[in-house]
N, C-alpha and C positions, 0 to 999 in steps of 0.2 A: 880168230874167234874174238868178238868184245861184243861189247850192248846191242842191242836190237835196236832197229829205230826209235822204238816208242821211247827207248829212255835213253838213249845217247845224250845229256845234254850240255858235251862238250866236243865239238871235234875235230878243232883246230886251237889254233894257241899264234899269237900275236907275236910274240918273240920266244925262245927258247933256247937253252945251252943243254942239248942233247943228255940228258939222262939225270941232270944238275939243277936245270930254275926252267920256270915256263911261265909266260904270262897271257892273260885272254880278258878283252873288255866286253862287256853282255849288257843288255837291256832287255831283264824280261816286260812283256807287250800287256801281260794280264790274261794272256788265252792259254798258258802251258795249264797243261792238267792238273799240278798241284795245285794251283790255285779257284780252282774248283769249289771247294770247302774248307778251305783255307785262308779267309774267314771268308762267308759270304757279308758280303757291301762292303768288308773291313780286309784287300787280299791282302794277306804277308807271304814269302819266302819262307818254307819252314825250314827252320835249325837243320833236321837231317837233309834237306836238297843242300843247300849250301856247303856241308860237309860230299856230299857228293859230287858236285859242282869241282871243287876242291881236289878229291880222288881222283876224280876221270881227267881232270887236269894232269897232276900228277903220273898217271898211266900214260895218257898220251907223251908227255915227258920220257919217261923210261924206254915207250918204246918205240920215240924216234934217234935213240941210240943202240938200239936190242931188238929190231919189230919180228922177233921173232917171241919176243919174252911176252907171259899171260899174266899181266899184273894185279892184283887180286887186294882190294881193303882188308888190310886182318885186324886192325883196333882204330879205335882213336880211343888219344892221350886225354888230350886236353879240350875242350872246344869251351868259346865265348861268344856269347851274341848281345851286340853293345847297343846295336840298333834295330829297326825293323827294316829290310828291303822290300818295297813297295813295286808295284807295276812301273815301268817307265823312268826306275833309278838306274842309272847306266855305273856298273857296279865293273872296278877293275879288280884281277882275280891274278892272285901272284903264287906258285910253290915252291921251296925250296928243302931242297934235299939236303940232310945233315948227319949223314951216316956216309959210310963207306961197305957198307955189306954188301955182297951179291945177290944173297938169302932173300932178305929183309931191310927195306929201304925206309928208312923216317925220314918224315915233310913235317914243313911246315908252311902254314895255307894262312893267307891272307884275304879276306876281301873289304875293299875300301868301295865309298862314294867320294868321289871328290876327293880333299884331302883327308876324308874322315875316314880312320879304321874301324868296320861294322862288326865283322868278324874275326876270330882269329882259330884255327885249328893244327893241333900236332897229330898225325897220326904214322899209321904204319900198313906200308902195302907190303904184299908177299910178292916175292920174284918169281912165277913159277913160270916152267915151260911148257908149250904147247902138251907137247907128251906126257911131263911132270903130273900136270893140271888132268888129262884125260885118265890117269892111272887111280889119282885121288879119288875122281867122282865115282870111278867104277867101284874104289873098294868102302866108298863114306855107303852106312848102314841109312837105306829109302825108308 
């Protein structure tokens, strides 16, 4: 189980140390959906795709040393947005794991242009298991 097509918008990664760092280079085109109304004539990347961006990095991370593990956003810490990402900026996108839990994993996310750092993000994904994950939904109040 993970994203649906329409929102997967990570789903590979460029190099990676299984469970540890994962890194993925993108160039959005101008045509993904966010950018949409975001801004019309003026598109930017909004703060929450990029922290997304970031996550699903991270998940794919996790569970190409675990793929059985359903890795789930529970917070972010901290986020920075130093620049705007534009259509056609070829944006390198870095995560590093800084915890040792099984539970609960914290990253920390980077995304550069060039040698510029645009973004920066700490947050915290849950480790849950397929089963783990299916027991929650049944009992979280619809």
């Amino acid at each position: 189980m993970s994203h649906g097509v329409s929102f997967k918008l990570i789903s590979h990664f460029d190099s990676v140390i299984p469970g540890e760092l994962a890194a993925v280079r993108l160039q959005p085109t101008g045509r993904e959906f966010y950018f949409v109304d975001h801004f019309p004539g003026r598109p930017l990347v909004p703060g929450v795709i990029q922290i997304e961006w970031l996550a699903q990095l991270a998940t794919l991370c996790l569970k190409a040393k675990t793929p059985d593990l359903f890795p789930v956003l529970l917070s972010v810490r901290r986020s920075q947005f130093l620049r705007p990402i534009r259509p056609g900026d070829e944006c390198s996108l870095e995560i590093k794991r800084i915890n040792e839990s099984d539970l609960i994993s914290t990253f920390h996310g980077r995304i550069q242009i060039g040698e510029e750092l645009v973004s920066e993000v700490d947050f915290l994904v849950r480790n849950w298991t397929k089963s783990e994950f299916d027991i929650a939904m049944k009992e979280s109040p619809q």
